[in-house]
C-alpha positions as CSV (number, residue, x, y, z in Angstrom):
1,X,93.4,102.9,106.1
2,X,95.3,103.8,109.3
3,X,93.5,103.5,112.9
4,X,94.4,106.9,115.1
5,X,95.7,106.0,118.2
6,X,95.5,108.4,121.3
7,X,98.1,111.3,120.7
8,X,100.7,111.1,123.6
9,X,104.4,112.2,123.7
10,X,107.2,109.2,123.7
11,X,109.0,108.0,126.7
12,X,112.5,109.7,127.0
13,X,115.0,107.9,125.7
14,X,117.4,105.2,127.2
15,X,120.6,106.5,128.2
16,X,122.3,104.7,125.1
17,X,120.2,106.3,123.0
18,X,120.6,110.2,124.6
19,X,124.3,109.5,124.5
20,X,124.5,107.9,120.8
21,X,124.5,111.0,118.8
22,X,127.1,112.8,121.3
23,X,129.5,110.1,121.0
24,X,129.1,108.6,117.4
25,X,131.1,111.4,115.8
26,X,134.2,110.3,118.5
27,X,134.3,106.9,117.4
28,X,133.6,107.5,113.4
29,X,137.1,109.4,114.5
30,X,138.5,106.8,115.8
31,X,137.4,103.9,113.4
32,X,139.5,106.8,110.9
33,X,142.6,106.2,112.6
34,X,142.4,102.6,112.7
35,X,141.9,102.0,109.2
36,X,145.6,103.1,108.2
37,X,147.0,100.9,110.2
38,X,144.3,98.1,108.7
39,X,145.7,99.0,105.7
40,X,149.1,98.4,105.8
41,X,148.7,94.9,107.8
42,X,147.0,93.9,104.6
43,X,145.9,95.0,100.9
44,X,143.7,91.7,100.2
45,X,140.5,92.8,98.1
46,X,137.5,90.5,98.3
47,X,134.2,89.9,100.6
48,X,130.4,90.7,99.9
49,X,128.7,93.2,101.0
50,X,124.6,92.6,101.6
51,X,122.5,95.8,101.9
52,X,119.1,95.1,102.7
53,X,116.5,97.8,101.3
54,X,112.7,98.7,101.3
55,X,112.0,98.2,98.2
56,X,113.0,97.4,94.5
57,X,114.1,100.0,91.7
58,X,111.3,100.2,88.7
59,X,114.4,100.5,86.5
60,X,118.7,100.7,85.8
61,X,118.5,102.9,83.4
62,X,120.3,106.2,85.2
63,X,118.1,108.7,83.3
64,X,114.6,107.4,85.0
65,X,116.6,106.7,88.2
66,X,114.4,107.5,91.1
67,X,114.7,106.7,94.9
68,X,118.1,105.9,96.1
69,X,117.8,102.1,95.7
70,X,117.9,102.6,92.2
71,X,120.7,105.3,92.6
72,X,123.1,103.2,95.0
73,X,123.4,100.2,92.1
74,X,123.8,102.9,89.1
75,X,126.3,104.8,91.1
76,X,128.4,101.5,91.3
77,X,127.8,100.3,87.5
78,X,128.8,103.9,86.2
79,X,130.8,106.3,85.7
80,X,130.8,110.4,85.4
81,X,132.9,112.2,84.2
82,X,134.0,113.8,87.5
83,X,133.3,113.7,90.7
84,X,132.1,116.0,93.2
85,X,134.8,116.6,96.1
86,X,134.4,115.5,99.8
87,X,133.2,119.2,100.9
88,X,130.3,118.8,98.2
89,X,131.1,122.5,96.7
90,X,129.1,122.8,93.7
91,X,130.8,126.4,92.5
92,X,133.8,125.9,90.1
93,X,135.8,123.0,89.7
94,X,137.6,122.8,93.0
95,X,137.5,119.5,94.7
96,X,136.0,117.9,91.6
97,X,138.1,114.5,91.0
98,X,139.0,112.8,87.9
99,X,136.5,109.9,86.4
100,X,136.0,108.8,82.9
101,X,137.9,112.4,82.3
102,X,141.5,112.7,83.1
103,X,141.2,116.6,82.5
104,X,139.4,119.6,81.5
105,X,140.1,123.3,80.5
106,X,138.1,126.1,80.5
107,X,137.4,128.3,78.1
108,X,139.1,132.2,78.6
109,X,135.5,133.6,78.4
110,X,134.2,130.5,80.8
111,X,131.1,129.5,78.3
112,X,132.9,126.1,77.6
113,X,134.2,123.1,78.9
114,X,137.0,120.8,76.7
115,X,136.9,117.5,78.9
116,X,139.9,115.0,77.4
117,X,138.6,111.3,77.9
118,X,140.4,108.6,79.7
119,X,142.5,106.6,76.7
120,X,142.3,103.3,79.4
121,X,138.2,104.0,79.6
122,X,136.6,100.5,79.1
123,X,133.2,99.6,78.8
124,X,132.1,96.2,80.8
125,X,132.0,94.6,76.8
126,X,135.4,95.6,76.5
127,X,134.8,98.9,74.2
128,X,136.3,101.6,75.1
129,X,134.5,104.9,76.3
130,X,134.8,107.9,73.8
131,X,133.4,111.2,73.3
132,X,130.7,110.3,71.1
133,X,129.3,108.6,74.4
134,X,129.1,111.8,76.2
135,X,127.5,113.9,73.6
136,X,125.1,110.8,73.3
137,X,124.6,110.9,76.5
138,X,123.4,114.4,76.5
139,X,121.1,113.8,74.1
140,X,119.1,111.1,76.0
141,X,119.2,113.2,79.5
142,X,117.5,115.9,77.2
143,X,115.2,114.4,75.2
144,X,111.7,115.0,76.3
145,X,110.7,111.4,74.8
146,X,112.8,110.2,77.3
147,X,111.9,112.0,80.4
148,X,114.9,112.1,82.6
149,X,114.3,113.0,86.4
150,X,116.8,115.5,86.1
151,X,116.3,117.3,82.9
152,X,115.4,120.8,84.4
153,X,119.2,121.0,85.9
154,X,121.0,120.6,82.8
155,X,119.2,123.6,81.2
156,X,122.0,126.1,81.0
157,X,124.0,123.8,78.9
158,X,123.5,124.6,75.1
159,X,125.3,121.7,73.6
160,X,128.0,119.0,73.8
161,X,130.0,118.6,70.6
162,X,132.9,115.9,69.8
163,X,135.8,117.7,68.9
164,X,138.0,114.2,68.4
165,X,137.6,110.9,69.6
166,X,138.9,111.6,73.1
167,X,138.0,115.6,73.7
168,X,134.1,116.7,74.3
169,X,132.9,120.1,74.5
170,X,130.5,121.2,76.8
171,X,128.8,124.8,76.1
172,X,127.0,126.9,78.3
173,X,124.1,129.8,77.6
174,X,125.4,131.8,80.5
175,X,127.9,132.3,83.0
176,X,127.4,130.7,86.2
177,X,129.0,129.2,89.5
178,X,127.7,125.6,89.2
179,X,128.8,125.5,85.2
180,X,131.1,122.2,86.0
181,X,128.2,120.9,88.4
182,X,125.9,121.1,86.0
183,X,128.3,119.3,83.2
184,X,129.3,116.5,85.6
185,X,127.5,115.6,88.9
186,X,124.3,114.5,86.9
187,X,124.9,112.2,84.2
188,X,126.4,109.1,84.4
189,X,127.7,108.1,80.4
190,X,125.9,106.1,78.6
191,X,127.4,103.8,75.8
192,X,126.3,105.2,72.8
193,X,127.5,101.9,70.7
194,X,124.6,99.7,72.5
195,X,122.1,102.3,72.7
196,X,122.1,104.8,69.6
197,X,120.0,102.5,67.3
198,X,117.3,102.5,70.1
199,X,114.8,104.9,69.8
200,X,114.2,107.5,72.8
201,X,111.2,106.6,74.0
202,X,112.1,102.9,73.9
203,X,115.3,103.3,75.5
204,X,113.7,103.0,79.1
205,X,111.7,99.5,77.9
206,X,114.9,98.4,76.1
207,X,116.9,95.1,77.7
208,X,119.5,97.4,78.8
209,X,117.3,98.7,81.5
210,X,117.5,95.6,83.0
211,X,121.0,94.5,82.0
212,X,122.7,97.2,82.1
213,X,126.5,98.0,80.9
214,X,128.4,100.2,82.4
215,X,132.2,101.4,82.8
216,X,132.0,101.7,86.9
217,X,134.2,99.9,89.2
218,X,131.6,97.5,89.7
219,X,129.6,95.6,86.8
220,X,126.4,94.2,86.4
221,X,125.6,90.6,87.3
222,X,122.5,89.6,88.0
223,X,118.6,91.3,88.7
224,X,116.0,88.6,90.2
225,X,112.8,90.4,90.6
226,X,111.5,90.9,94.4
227,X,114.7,89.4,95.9
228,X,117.9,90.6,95.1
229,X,120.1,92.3,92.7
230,X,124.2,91.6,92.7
231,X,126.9,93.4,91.4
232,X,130.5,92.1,91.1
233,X,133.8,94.1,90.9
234,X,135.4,95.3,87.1
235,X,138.7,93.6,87.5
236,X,140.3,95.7,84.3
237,X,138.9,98.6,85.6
238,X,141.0,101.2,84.6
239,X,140.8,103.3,88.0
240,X,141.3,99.7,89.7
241,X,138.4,96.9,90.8
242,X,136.3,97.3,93.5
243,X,138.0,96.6,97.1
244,X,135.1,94.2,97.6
245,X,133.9,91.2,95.3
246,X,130.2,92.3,95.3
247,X,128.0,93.9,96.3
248,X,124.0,92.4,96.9
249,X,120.7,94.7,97.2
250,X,118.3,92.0,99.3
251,X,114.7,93.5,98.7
252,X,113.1,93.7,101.9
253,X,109.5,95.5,102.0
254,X,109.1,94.8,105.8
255,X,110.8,97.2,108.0
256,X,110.5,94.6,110.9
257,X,112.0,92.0,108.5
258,X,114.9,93.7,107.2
259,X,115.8,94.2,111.0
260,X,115.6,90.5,111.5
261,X,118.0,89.6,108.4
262,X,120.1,92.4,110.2
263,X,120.8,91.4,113.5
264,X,120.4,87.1,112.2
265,X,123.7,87.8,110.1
266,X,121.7,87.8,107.3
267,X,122.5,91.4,105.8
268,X,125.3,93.5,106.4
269,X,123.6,97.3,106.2
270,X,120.6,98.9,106.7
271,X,120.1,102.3,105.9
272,X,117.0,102.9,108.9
273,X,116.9,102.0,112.1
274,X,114.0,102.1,114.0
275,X,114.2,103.9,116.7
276,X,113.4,100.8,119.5
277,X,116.0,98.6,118.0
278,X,118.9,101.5,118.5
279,X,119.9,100.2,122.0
280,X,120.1,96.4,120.3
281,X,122.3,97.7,117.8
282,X,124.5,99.2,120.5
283,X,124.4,96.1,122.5
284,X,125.3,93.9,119.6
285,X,128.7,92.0,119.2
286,X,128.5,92.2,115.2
287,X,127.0,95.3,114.2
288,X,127.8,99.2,114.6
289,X,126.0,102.6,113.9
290,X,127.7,104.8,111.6
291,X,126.9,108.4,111.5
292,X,125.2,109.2,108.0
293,X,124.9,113.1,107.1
294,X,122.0,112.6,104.5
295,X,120.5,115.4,103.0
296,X,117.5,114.0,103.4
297,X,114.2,115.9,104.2
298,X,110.3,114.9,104.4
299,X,107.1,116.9,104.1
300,X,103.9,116.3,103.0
301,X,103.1,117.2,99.7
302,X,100.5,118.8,98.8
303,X,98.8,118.7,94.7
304,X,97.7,121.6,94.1
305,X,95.9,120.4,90.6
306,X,92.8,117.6,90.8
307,X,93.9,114.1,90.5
308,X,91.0,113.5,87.9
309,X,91.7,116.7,85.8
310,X,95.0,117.8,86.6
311,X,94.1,121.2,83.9
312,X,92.1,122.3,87.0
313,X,93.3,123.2,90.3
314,X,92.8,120.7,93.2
315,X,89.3,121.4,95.0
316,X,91.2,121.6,98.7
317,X,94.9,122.2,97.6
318,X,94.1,124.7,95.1
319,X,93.5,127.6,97.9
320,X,96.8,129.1,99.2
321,X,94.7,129.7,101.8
322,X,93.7,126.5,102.9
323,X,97.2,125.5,102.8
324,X,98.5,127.5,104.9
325,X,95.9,126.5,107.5
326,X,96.9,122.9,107.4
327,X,100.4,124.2,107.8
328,X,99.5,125.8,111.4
329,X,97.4,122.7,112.7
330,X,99.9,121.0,113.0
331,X,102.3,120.8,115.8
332,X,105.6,119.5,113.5
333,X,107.7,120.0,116.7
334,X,105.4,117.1,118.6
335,X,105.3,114.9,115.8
336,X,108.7,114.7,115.3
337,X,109.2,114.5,119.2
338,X,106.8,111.2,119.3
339,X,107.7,109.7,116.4
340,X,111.6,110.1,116.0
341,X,112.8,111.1,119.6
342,X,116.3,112.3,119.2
343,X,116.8,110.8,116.1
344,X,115.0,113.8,113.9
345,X,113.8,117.2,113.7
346,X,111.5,119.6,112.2
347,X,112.2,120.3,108.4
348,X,112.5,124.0,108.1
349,X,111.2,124.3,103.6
350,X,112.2,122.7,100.2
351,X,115.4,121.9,101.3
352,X,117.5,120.1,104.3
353,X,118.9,122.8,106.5
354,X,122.7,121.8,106.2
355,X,122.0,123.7,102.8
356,X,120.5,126.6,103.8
357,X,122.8,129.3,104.1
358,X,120.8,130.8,107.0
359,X,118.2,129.4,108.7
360,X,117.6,132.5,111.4
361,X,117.0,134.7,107.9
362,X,113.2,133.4,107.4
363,X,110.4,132.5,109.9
364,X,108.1,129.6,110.2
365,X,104.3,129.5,110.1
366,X,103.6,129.3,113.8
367,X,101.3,126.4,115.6
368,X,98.4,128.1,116.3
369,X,94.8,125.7,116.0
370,X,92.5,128.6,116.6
371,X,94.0,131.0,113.7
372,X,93.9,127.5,111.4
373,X,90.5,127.6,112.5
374,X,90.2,131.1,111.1
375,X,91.8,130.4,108.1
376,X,89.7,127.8,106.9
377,X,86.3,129.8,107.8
378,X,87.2,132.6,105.9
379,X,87.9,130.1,102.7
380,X,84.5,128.9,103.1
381,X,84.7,125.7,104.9
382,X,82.7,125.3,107.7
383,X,81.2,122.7,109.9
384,X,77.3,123.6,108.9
385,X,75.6,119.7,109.7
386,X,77.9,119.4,112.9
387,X,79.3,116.2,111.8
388,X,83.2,117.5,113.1
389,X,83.8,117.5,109.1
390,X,84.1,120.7,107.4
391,X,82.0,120.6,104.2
392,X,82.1,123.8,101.0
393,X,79.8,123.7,98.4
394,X,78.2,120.2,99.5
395,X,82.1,118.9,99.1
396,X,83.6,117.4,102.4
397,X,86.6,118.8,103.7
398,X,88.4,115.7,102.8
399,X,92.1,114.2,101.4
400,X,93.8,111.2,101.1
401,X,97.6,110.6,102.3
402,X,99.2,108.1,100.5
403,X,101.7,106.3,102.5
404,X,104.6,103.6,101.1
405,X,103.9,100.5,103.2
406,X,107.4,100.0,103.4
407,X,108.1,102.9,105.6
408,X,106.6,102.3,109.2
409,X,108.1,106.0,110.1
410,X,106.2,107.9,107.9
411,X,103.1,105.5,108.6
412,X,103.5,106.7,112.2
413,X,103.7,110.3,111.0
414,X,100.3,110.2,108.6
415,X,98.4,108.7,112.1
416,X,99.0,111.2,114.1
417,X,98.3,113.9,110.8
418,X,95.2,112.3,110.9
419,X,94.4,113.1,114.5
420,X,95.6,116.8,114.4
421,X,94.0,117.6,111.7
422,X,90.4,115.9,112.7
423,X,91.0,118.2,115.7
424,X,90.6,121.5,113.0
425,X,87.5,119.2,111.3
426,X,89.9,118.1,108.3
427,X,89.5,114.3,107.4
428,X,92.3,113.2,106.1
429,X,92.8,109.8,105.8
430,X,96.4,107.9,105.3
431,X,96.3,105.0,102.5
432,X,99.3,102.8,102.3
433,X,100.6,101.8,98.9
434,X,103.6,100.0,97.2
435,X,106.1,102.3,96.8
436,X,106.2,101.5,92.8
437,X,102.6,102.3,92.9
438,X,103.0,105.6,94.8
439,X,106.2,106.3,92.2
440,X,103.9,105.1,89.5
441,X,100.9,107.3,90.5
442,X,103.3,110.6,91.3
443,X,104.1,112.0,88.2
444,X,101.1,111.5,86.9
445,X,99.3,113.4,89.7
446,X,97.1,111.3,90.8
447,X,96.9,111.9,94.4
448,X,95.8,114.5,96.8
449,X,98.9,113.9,99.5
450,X,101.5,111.8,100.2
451,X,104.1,111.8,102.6
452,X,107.3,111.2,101.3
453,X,110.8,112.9,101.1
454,X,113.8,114.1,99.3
455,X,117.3,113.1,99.2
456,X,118.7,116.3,97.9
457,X,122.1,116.9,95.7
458,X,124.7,119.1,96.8
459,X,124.0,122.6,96.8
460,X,121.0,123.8,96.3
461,X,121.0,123.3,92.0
462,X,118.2,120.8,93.0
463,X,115.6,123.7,93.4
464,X,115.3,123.4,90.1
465,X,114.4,120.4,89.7
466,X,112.0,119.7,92.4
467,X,110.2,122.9,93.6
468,X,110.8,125.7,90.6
469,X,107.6,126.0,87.9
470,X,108.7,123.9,85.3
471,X,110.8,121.1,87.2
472,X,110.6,117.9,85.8
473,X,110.4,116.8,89.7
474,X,107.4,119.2,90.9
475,X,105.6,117.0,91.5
476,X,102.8,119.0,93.2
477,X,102.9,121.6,90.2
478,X,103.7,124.0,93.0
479,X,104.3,127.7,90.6
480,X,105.6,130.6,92.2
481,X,106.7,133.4,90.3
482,X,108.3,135.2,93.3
483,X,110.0,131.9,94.3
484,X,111.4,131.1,90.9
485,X,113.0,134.9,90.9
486,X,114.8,134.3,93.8
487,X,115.8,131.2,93.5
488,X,117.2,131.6,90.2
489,X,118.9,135.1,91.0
490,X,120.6,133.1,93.9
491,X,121.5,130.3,91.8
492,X,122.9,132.7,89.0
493,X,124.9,135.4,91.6
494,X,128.9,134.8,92.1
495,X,128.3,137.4,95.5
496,X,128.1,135.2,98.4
497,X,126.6,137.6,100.6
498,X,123.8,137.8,97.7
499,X,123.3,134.9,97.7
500,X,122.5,134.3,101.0
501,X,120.0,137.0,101.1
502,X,118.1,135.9,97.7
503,X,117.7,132.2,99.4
504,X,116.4,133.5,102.6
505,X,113.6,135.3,100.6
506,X,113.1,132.3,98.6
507,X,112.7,130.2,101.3
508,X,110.2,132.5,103.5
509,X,108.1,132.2,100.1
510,X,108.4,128.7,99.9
511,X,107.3,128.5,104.1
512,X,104.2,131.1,103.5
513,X,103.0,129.0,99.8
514,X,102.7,125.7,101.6
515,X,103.4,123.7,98.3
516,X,104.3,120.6,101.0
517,X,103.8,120.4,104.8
518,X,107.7,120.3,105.8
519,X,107.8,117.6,108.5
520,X,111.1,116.1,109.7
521,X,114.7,115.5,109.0
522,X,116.1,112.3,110.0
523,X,119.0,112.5,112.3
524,X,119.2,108.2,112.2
525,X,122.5,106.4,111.7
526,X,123.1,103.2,109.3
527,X,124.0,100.2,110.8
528,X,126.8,98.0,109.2
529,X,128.3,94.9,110.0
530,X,131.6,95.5,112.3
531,X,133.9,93.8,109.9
532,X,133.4,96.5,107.1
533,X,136.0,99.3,106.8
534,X,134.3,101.7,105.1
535,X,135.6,105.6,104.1
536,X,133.6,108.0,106.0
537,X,129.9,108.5,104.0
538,X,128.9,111.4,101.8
539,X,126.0,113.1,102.5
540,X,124.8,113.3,99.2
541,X,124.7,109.3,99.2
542,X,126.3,107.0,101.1
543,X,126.7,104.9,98.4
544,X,129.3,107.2,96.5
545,X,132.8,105.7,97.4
546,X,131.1,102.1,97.6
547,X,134.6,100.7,95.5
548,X,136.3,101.7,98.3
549,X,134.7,99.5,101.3
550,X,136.4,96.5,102.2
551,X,136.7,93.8,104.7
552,X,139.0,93.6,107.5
553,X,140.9,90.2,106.4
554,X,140.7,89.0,110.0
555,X,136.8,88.9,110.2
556,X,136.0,87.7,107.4
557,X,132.9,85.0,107.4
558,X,131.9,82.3,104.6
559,X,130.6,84.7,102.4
560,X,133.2,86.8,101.7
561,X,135.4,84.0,101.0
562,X,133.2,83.0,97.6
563,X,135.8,85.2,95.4
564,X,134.1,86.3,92.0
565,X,132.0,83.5,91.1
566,X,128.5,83.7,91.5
567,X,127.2,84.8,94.7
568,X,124.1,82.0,94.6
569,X,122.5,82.2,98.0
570,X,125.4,81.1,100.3
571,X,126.3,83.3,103.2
């Protein structure tokens, strides 16, 4: 359990903090137009790259993928298809760029994809990639034995079929704008020749999981349990090796001590900051802030079926009602303000406000502690032994919020939920776990709340996924009939104005159901060692164009002059 500390408002921040934001987008500029002229003074690959994170992927096996630790080391070991462009359109195929496919032609009535293979495609064994590997591929995303995080998106594709060794054919149920999204963006290819005698439900237990074999610019090397896991460049890789020699994920569960390995030249990026150690980065010699568009957003989530019956609803949760009463006791705007200073801001629903196509089009439940009050009196909880604990049916207006240790932000946040909500005579009471525990105890919905967040794909395709009825990632088993029409009429319309409109009502629904609390946005850079010349990041992950980082030749230290042997511990 977490102590509550007095509620107060944070100091205002230093002047290098107030003026970081305004200024970071100027010199992101101007680190732009230095790195042409880096370029032509030298073409050398080679250095290592050491990203520190929080904590340590359950699995490499991109179907199960969850979190963006696992997701930064699959996104380097393989390969789609195509690519999603720099401005992230999802509708059509403009922008998309070349991967394991060369090409693609649409069909004249637009229900089918023929996607001609790279003939140079290599797996890291030396086979090369063919179709059967996509349609394979297909299969696992799809099987239900196999549970694949992302299953729910892929449901307007009816089939994949192998034409010839080097053309696949994707085929669609309907007509839609995010048609070549939905066949590329999320599956990475499997190879069917190491996999196929697997069964399904073993394939996530299988070695491979572990060891996996990709056809990505950067291959597997090594996985040492709670410490690191390395990744070294494909030399014969057919779209060219990996600008740096390899890449190493340090697992770092302390917050405090990943900051430590920062700034001691230990690690070379860190994807949070905390707040008080912004003006060190600034001040450092070695290090800079680069500014990271995640679309990223964090809420707490609320199960609305009972941890030890999940056929029944949950005993708080359950009541829309109640929800929406825990929504307006709480002052988001303060939170954020104390926790994140200028370095976040309120969430606005399911979804990280770059992607909503108008934020002025729906309305927020309002902070308002006496018509919370209300709320929660008229659902039958009320304070009848005067213990400042609301109590139904001889039941205690009670929840846990499970918390991942490794995130001392979102600790903060669940503190000062605690203290807002006693305030209303709600005890809620933070537990911090693991974060493989809390992943491990998520899908099977065995929690009451937990504060986590999203890191959301391009578009808004994800809806699907994570907030619609049957999405493999609703975790809260939020189910909205109203929602799921308008979400799915805005996902299916080819009129922008439409479209527009339909999200806006789908998004008031989602604010007035209260499936989560939405809390905060981070608006934090990533810190990076200066001698890294890195493509500006993606927002969708800024992991994406990791083959294309490099090291300036001139500042290069002792451990980017190992070359492709193993890494070992040497810095």
């Amino acid at each position: 359990m977490l102590p509550a500390p007095a509620f107060r408002p944070r100091s205002s921040p230093t002047r290098q903090i107030a003026t970081f934001l305004g200024t970071l987008a100027l010199a992101a500029a101007a680190a732009c137009g230095g790195d042409d002229q880096s370029d032509q003074a030298s073409g050398e690959n080679g250095g290592t790259l050491i990203v520190v994170v929080p904590a340590e992927p359950s699995t490499l096996f991109p179907p199960q993928i969850v979190g963006t630790q696992g997701g930064a080391v699959v996104s380097a070991i393989f390969d789609k298809l195509a690519d999603i462009g720099p401005a992230l359109e999802t509708n059509g195929d403009a922008g998309f760029q070349p991967r394991l496919a060369t090409s693609w032609t649409w069909a004249t009535d637009s229900l089918s994809i023929a996607f001609s293979i790279d003939s140079a495609a290599r797996w890291h064994d030396g086979k090369p990639v063919r179709a059967a590997d996509v349609a394979y591929t297909f299969r696992v995303y799809t099987d239900d034995s196999v549970g694949a995080s992302i299953r729910s998106l892929l449901g307007n594709i009816d089939s994949v079929t192998v034409r010839d060794e080097r053309t696949v054919d994707y085929w669609f149920k309907r007509r839609m704008p995010q048609q070549f999204y939905d066949a590329t963006y999320n599956m990475y290819i499997l190879p069917s020749h190491l996999l196929d005698t697997i069964p399904m439900a073993q394939l996530g237990r299988a070695a491979f999981a572990r060891t996996p074999v990709g056809s990505g610019r950067f291959r597997f090397a090594r996985w040492e349990s709670g410490q690191r896991i390395e990744v070294v460049a494909d030399t014969t890789n057919a779209r060219g090796r990996a600008k740096l020699d390899r890449v190493i994920w340090s697992i770092t569960p302390d917050l405090g001590a990943a900051t430590v390995k920062l700034f001691a030249g230990d690690a070379d990026f860190l994807e949070t900051i905390g707040l008080e150690n912004v003006a060190q980065v600034a001040q450092s010699p070695s290090l800079r802030m680069v500014l990271n568009p995640a679309l990223t957003y964090n809420f707490v989530a609320f199960n609305q079926r009972n941890p030890t019956d999940n056929t029944q609803p949950h005993p708080v949760f359950g009541d829309s009602l109640v929800r929406r009463a825990l929504a307006m006791a709480v002052d988001r705007k303060a939170l954020v303000r104390n926790v994140l200073d200028s370095l976040g801001r309120v969430a606005f629903g399911p979804a990280p406000r770059a992607l909503m196509p108008d934020t002025a089009a729906f309305s927020q439940l309002p902070y308002d502690v006496a018509r919370a009050r209300a709320l929660l009196d008229s659902a039958g909880w009320r304070d009848s032994n005067n213990d400042g604990v609301r109590e139904k049916n001889g039941r205690e207006l009670a929840f846990d919020i499970f918390v991942p240790i490794s995130s001392v932000t979102r600790q903060r946040f669940a503190v000062l939920l605690q203290e807002q909500y006693r305030a209303v005579g709600v005890k809620a009471s933070p537990v911090l776990l693991e974060i493989n525990a809390l992943q491990e105890r998520i899908p099977q919905k065995r929690f009451d709340s937990y504060l986590g967040g999203i890191a959301a794909n391009p578009g808004l395709v994800g809806m699907r996924q994570s907030w619609m009825s049957n999405g493999e990632s609703n975790e809260v088993k939020y189910s909205s009939r109203a929602f799921d029409a308008f979400a799915d009429s805005a996902l299916s319309s080819f009129d922008t104005a439409q479209t527009r409109r339909l999200w806006a009502r789908a998004f008031q629904q989602a604010v007035n159901d209260v499936p989560a609390l939405w809390l905060f946005e981070l608006q934090a850079p990533v810190v990076l060692h200066k001698r890294f010349v890195v493509p500006p990041l993606r927002a969708d992950g800024w992991y994406s164009d990791l083959a294309e980082w490099r090291v300036d030749p001139t500042q290069r230290i002792d451990r980017d002059r190992i070359g492709l042997v193993p890494a070992g511990g040497g810095r």
